[in-house]
N, C-alpha and C positions, 0 to 999 in steps of 0.2 A: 786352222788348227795349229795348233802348237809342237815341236818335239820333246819327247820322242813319245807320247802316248798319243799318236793321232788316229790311230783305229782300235775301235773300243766296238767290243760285241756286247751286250749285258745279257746273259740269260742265268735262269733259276730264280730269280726271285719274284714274291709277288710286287702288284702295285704301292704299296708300302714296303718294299724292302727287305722284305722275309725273305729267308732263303730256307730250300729243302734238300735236305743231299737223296734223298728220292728223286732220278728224273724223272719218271711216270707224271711227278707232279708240278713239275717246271711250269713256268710263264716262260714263253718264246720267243723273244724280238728277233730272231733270224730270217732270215728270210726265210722263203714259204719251203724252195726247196734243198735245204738244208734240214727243215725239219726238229723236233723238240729232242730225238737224240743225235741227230747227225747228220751224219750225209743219206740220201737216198738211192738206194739201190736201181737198175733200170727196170725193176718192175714197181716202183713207188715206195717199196718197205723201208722203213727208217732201220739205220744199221751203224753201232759206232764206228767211229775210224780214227778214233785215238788207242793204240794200244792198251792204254791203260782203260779204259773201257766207260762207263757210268763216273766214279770219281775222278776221272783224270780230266773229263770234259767238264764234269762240275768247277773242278780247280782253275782251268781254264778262264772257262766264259763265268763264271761268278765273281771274281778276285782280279780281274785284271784285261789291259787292254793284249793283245795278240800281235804279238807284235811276227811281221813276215819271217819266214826263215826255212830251215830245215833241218835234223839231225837222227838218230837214233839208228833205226835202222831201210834206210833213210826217209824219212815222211817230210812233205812239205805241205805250209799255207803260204799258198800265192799272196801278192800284195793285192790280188780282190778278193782275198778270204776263200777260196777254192781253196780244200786239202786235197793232196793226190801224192800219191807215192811217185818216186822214181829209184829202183835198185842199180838199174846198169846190166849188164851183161858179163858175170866173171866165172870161171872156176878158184875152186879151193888153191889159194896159193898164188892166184894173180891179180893183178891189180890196172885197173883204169881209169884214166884220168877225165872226168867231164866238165863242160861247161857247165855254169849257174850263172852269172850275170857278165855280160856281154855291152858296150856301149863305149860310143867314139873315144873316152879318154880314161875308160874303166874298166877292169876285167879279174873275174872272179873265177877260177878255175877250182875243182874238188879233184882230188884222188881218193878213187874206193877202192875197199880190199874185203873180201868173203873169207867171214869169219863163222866156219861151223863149231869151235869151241865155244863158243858165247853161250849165256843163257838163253839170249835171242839169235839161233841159226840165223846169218842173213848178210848184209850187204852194210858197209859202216863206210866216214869217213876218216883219213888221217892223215891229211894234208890238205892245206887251203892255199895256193898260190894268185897272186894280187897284181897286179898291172896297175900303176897309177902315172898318169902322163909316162916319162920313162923312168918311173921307181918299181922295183921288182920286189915284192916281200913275199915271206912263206913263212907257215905257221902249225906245228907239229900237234898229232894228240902226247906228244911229252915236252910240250909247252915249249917248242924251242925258236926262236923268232928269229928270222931273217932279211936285213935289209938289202939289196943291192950287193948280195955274199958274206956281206959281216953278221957275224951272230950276235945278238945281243941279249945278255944276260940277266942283269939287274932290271927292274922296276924303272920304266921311264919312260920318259912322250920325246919322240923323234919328228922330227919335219920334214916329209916328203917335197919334191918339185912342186907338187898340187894337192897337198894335206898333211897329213900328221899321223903315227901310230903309238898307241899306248899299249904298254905290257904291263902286265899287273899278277903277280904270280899269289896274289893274299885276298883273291876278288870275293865277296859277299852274294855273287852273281847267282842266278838261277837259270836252268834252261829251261824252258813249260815242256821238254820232252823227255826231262829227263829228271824228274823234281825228289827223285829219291835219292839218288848220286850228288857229289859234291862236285861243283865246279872247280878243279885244282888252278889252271891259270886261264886269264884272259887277254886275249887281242883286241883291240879295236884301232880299225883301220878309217879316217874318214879323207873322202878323198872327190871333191867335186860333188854332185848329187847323190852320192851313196856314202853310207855308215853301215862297216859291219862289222856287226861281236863277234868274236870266235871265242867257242869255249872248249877245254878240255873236260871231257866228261868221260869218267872210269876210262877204256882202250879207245877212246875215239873224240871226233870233234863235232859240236854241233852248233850253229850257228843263226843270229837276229838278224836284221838287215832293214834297212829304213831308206827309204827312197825322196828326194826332193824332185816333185813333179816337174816344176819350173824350171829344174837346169835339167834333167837328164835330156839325152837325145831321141834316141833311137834303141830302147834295151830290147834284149833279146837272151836268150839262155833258159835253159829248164825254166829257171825261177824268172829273171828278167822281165819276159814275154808278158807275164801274167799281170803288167803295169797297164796294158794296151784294156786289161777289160774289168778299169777300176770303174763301179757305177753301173755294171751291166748286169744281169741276176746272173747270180755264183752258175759256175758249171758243174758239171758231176765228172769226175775223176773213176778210174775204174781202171784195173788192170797193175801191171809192177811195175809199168814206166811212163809214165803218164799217159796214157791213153786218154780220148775224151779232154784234156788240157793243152799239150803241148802241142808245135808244129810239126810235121813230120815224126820221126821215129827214133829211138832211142842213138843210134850209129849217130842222127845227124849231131848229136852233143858230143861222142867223144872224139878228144882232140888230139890228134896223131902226134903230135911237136912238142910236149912235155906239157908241166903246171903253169908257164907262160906263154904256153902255145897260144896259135893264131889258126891254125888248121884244123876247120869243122864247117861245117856247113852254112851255120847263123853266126859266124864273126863280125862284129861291127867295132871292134877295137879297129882303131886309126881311119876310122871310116865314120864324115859327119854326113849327118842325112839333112838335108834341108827343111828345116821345121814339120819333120815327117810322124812325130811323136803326139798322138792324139788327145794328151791333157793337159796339155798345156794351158787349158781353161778351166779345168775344176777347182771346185771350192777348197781340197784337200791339199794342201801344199804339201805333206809330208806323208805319207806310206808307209807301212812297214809289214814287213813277212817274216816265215822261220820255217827253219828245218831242222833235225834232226835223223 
C-alpha cells in the first residue's frame, strides 16, 4: 500500500456504487463485529459511536479512507480500526497531560483540559508535545509552533535531527471529527515511522497519524498499542477510557514529567526492543489512525 491512504473501510454503497444516506440500508464490508452501524455493544446491539451519529459515519466510511488518529472530545480509531474513547481523569479547571504514541525514537504526548462551557461538556485537547531523536516540538490549539524553545511563526518546513515539521496556518485540511469546523492552522510532524497532522479545530486540537510498520519498533501509548492488533478482528471499546482496548488503566498513560515527559508506565522512548514489534511482516507498510 501506498501513503498516505492505506486504510480504507468502504461502506454504504451497494455493488454498483450507489450510495444511500439511509444506514438501515447500507451494504457492509466491515467486519462482522463492528457491524452495518457501528460498534457493537456487549450485548450484540449495533450502537453509533461517532458523535455525529448516522451521517457522520456515512461521511466517514463512504467518502474516504480513515485515516488513525483522535480529537474532539476525545474519541479515537486505533490503527486496527477499533474506535474507543479515552477522556482522562480532570476536574473543571485542570489539566493532564497523556501519552498517545510512545516508541524508541518517537514520542507523542497530549495535554487535556475539561471544558464545561463547550457545546460538548467534556474532556478536549490543547497541546501536543513531540519527541523526535533529541528534537522537542509543541503545538497549540492557537496554532503556535515550537521548536526546541523557538517559536516559529510564518508558514514553513523545518528539519528535525530525524525529520522535518510543517506549519501551514491557510491549510484546506479536514478533520473527519470535526467536519463542520474549519481547520484554522496545521502541524505536521514526520519523524522516523510516524507522521502526524495536528489540527486546530474551533478551542482544541485534533489529530491523523499514519504509522510505517517496517521501521517502528516497539509502540505503545493510548493510541500506539493499537499497531500490535493490526489484522486481528476489531475489538469492542466500552467505557470513557479505553476500556476493553488499552493496557492497563487510564493512571498508566498519564505522564508526571511534563508534555516531554518520560514518566508513565508504557515509556519506550530511548528504549529499543529487540525486533519485539509483531508486523514487521504484514502486507500493510503504512497505517494510519485519528482522534479527536
Amino acid at each position: 500500500m501506498s501513503e498516505p491512504g492505506a486504510t480504507f473501510v468502504w461502506t454504504g454503497s451497494d455493488a454498483a456504487g450507489n450510495t444511500d444516506l439511509n444506514c438501515a440500508n447500507w451494504s457492509d464490508n466491515l467486519p462482522v463485529s463492528l457491524g452495518k452501524l457501528g460498534l457493537a455493544d456487549n450485548s450484540g446491539n449495533f450502537a453509533f459511536f461517532m458523535p455525529g451519529g448516522c451521517n457522520q459515519q456515512f461521511q466517514i466510511y463512504c467518502y474516504g479512507p480513515i485515516p488513525s488518529g483522535g480529537g474532539a472530545d476525545p474519541h479515537f480509531l486505533g490503527f486496527d480500526l477499533t474506535p474507543f474513547d479515552f477522556q482522562g481523569v480532570l476536574e473543571e479547571g485542570k489539566k493532564n497531560i497523556y501519552n498517545i504514541i510512545s516508541d524508541s525514537t518517537f514520542q507523542f504526548s497530549a495535554q487535556f483540559f475539561y471544558d464545561k462551557k463547550s457545546n460538548i461538556e467534556g474532556t478536549y485537547m490543547d497541546s501536543f508535545g513531540f519527541m523526535c531523536g533529541s528534537s522537542k516540538v509543541s503545538f497549540t490549539a492557537k496554532g503556535v509552533l515550537t521548536i526546541d524553545s523557538a517559536i516559529v511563526l510564518e508558514d514553513s518546513i523545518t528539519s528535525l535531527e530525524q525529520g522535518t515539521v510543517e506549519l501551514n496556518h491557510n491549510s484546506n485540511a479536514t478533520s473527519i471529527f470535526d467536519r463542520k469546523d474549519k481547520v484554522k492552522s496545521v502541524a505536521v510532524i514526520s519523524c522516523g515511522a510516524y507522521k502526524i497532522t495536528s489540527m486546530v479545530v474551533g478551542h482544541h486540537l485534533d489529530f491523523h497519524a499514519s504509522m510505517n510498520t517496517k521501521k517502528a519498533n516497539d509502540p505503545h501509548g493510548v493510541l500506539g498499542q493499537t499497531a500490535h492488533f493490526i489484522g486481528d478482528a476489531p475489538r469492542i471499546g466500552f467505557g470513557l477510557n479505553g476500556e476493553g482496548v488499552i493496557e492497563g488503566t487510564e493512571s498508566d498513560y498519564l505522564v508526571k514529567d511534563g508534555l516531554f515527559g518520560t514518566d508513565f508506565t508504557y515509556n519506550r522512548f530511548g528504549v529499543v526492543s529487540a525486533d519485539s514489534f509483531s508486523l514487521r511482516n504484514v502486507a500493510e507498510e503504512f497505517v494510519e489512525a485519528s482522534f479527536h
